[in-house]
N, C-alpha and C positions, 0 to 999 in steps of 0.2 A: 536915565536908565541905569542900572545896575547891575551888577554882576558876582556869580557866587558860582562856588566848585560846584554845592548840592542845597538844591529849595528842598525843606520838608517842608511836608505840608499836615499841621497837625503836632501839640504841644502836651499831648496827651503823654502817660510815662514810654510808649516805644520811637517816640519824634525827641523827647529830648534825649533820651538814651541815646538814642542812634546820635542824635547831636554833639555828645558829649564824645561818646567815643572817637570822632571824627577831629573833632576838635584837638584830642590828647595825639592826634597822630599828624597834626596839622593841615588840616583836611576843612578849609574856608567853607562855613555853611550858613544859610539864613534859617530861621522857622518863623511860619505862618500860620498862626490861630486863628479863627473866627469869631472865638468865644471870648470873653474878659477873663485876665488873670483871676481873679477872683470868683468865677464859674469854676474854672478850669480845677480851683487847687481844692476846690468843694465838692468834687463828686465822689461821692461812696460808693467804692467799687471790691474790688477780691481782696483778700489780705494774708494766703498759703502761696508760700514762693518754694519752688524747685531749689535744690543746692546748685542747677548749672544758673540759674535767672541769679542766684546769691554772688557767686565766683562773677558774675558780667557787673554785677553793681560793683563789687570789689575792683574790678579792672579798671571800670569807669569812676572809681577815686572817689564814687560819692554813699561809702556803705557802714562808716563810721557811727553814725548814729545807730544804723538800721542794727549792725552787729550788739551795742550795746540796749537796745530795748525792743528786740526782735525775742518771740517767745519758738523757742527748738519743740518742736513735738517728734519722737519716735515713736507714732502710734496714732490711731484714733478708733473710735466706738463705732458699730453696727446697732443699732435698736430692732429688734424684729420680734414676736411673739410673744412681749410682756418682757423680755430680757436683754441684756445690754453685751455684746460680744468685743473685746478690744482684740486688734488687727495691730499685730509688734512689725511695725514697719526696721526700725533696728535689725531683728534677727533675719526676716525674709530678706533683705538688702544690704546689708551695713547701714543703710542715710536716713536720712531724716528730712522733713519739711518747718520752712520756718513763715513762722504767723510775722504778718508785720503789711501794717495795711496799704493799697495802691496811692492812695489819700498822699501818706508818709513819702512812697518811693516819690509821689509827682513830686512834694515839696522839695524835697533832697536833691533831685536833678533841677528844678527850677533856680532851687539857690546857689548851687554850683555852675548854671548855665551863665546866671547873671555876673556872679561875682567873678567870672574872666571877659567879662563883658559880650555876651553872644547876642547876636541880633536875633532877637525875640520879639515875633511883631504881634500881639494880643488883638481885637477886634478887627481883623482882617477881613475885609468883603468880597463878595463878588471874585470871589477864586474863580480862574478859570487855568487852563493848562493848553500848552501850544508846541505843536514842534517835535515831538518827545519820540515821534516817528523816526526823526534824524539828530543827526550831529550835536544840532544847536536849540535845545529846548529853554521855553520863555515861559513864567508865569506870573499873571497880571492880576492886580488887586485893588482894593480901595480903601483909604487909611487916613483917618485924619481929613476925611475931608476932599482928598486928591486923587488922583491915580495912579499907580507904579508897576513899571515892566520890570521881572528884574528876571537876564538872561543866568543861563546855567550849565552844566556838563549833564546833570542828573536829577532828576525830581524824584525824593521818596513820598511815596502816598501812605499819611500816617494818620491819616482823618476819620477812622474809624466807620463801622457799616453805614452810616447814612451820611459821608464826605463828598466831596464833589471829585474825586480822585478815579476812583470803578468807574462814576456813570462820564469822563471823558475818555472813556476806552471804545473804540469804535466798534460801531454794530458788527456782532457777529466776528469778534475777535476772540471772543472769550466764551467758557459756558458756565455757567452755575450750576449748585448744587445747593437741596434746601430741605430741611426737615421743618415743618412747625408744630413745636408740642401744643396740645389741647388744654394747658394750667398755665400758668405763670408763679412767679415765688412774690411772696407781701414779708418784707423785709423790715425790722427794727432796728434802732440801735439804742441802745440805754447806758447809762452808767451806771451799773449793778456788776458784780463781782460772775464770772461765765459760772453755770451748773458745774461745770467740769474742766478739769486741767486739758481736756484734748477735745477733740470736734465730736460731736454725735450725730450720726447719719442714722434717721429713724424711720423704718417702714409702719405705718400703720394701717390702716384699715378704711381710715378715713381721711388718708392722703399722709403726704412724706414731710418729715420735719427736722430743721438745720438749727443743731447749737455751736456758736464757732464763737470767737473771741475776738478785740482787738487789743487788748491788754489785758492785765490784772484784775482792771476797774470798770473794761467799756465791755459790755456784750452784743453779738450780731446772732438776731435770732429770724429764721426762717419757716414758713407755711408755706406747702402747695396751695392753690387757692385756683379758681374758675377765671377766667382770664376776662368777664366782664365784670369782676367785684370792682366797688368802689370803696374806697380807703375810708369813707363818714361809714361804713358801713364795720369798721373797724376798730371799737372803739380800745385801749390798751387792755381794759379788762375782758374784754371778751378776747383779743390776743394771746391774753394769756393763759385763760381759759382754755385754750383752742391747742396750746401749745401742750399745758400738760398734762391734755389726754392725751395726745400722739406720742408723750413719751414713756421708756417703759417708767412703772410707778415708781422703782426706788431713785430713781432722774428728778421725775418730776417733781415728788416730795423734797427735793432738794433746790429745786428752780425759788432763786430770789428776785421778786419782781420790782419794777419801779416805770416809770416815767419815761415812754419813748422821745427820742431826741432827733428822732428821724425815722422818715414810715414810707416806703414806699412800693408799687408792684410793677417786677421786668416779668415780661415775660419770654419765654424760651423759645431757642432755633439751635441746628445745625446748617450752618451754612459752608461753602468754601464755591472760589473764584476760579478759574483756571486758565491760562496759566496767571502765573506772579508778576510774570516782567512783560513790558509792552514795548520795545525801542529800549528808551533810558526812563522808564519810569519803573518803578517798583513800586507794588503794593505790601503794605505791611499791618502785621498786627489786625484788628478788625477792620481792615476797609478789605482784610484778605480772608477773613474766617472768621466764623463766629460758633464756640461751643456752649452747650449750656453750664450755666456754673458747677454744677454737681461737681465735677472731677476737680475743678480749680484751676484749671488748663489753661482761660484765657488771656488771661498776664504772662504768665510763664510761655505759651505758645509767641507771643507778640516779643518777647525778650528774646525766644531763640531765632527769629526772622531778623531781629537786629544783630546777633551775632554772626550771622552770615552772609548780610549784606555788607556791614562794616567791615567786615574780612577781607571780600571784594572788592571793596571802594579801596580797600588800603593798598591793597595789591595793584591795583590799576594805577593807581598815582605813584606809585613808583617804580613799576616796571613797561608801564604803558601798555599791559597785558589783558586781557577781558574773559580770559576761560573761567574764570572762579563770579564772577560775576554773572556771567554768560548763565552760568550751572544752577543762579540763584533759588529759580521757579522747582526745579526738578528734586533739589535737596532738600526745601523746605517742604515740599507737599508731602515727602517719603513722612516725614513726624508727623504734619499737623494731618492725615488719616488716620494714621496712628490714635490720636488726641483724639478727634473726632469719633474714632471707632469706640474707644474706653471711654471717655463722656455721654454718647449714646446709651451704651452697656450698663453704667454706673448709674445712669439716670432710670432706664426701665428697669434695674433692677428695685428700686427703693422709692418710684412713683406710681401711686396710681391713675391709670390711662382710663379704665370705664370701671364700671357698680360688677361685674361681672364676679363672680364670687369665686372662680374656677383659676379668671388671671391671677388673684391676690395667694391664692394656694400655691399654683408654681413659683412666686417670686418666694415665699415662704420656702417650700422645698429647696429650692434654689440658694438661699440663703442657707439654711443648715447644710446643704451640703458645699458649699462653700468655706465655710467656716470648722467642716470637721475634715478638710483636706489642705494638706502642706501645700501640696502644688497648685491649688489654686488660691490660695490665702500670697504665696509667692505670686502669682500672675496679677493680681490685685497690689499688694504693693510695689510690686517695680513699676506697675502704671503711675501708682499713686507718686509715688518719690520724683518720679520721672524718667522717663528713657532717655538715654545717654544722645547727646547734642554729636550729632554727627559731624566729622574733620570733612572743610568743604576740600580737600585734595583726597580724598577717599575716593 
């Protein structure tokens, strides 16, 4: 048997964050994957980080590279009516959002977790969570063949929507909350130069279309699509076809195409847990919430739940005090509605939901009058930039 301050559970970028942090503050932790390193550092996920998810990577000592091939946007494009509207995130906020893919951050904390030698346990089985009720929580696995207890002060749940972490929360402790959109997004990645220097969020007619970047050279391009498409059913040129009707035409005249390098379709939810804390277990990141990508929230939401749990964990190991921990559930949910609220918002405004001719008009309307008003081009990007990560002594 074993023993460790805090089990995460989950190697995903908010379990090794949260690891890392913990670790810089001397704060003894295991983590447990289920998945192979090499699953793990392969998933293609979000790549717009908040400046507070920036300032935590910086803390946590592993943001050197991110800072030097990380792309600054002050801004990004609206498509709607055949025309292209850019949104000065700079003037409405002072901040800015930085491109730099989840992919990058996992590796970044992976090879910092390793290279101070952290117990990183990769194809982890048969998780299961014990105790968490009381004092002395235990969680057992299967590794190599064998099986290990290994006891703890705390288990964070970092295992994302479909972890074993939520469903050991006892019936009728918790409620949920859930929205499921009727699309999903059919996702590329290519090595082609992006359309453009900044993201373009495209309302069409025939459904909503995402140009985002992961550098200079790789592009991440986005379709709404029916949530029963199959991906043979998508071959790159008909993708692309598909893409540069949805955008307005001096965009698409401009789209360089090539060779996808990866294809695939998520489909969308709003989800959230309640409460965060169960005994000594915390849920974090998505095994806590889930937004749809539109806004780019759900990295960034996951990073600011590690900021405030680590706060707590640090405060408690050295003053033997538990208010700021205690508080965890109640702080984070104040932002991640927040998040939830402006992702929903973001998403109806620039998808379309049915063939209704009448919804596609108000989103229209809506859109112009958005975009010919300060204060709501302001209410728009301080969502976008990010809301300010709340002091857990507040």
């Amino acid at each position: 048997m074993a023993r460790t301050q805090v089990a995460i559970i989950g190697a995903g970028p908010s379990g090794l964050l949260l690891s890392q942090l913990l670790h810089l503050h001397g704060i003894d932790n295991v983590v447990l994957e289920r998945q192979s390193r090499e699953h793990v550092a392969g998933r293609i996920r979000a790549g717009v980080l908040e400046s507070g998810t920036v300032d935590l990577l910086l803390q946590a000592k592993v943001g050197e590279r991110m800072l030097s091939e990380r792309l600054v946007h002050d801004g990004f494009a609206l498509g709607f009516a055949g025309s292209s509207f850019r949104v000065d995130l700079k003037r409405f906020t002072g901040g800015a959002v930085s491109v730099y893919g989840q992919t990058e951050v996992t590796k970044d904390l992976t090879d910092a977790r390793l290279a101070a030698g952290a117990k990183l346990i990769f194809d982890a089985g048969d998780v299961s969570l014990q105790g968490f009720e009381g004092p002395q929580p235990t969680v057992r696995y299967s590794h190599a063949g064998r099986t290990h207890t290994l006891e703890c002060d705390f288990i964070a749940g970092c295992d994302g929507y479909h972890g074993v972490c939520r469903r050991n929360i006892p019936a009728g402790a918790s409620q949920s909350f859930e929205r499921i959109y009727p699309f999903g997004w059919l996702g590329i990645l290519t090595d082609v130069p992006p359309v453009a220097d900044e993201l373009i969020y495209s309302n069409h007619e025939r459904g909503f279309a995402l140009c985002s970047m992961r550098s200079p050279t790789r592009s991440r391009y986005y379709l709404q699509c029916p949530l029963d498409e199959n991906l043979e059913q998508w071959p790159d040129s008909r993708f692309w076809d598909e893409l540069r009707c949805r955008l307005p035409e001096r965009v698409g005249e401009s789209l360089i195409t090539g060779p996808s390098i990866e294809k695939s379709i998520a489909p969308l939810r709003s989800f959230v847990v309640e409460p965060l804390k169960f005994g000594r277990l915390f849920l974090v990141g998505d095994a806590a919430h889930i937004v749809p990508p539109t806004g780019a929230k759900g990295l960034n939401l996951a990073a600011a739940d590690v900021r405030v749990l680590y706060q707590g964990l640090v405060e408690h190991y050295r003053t033997g005090g538990t208010e700021l921990i205690d508080r965890y559930s109640e702080i984070c949910l104040r932002r991640i509605w927040k998040a939830v609220r402006f992702s929903w918002w973001f998403t109806s405004l620039t998808h379309k939901f049915s063939a209704d001719p009448f919804n596609h008009r108000l989103q229209l309307a809506e859109l112009d009058y958005l975009t010919g008003s300060n204060a709501a081009l302001a209410s728009l990007a301080e969502n976008y930039v990010g809301l300010p990560i709340e002091d857990m002594k507040s």
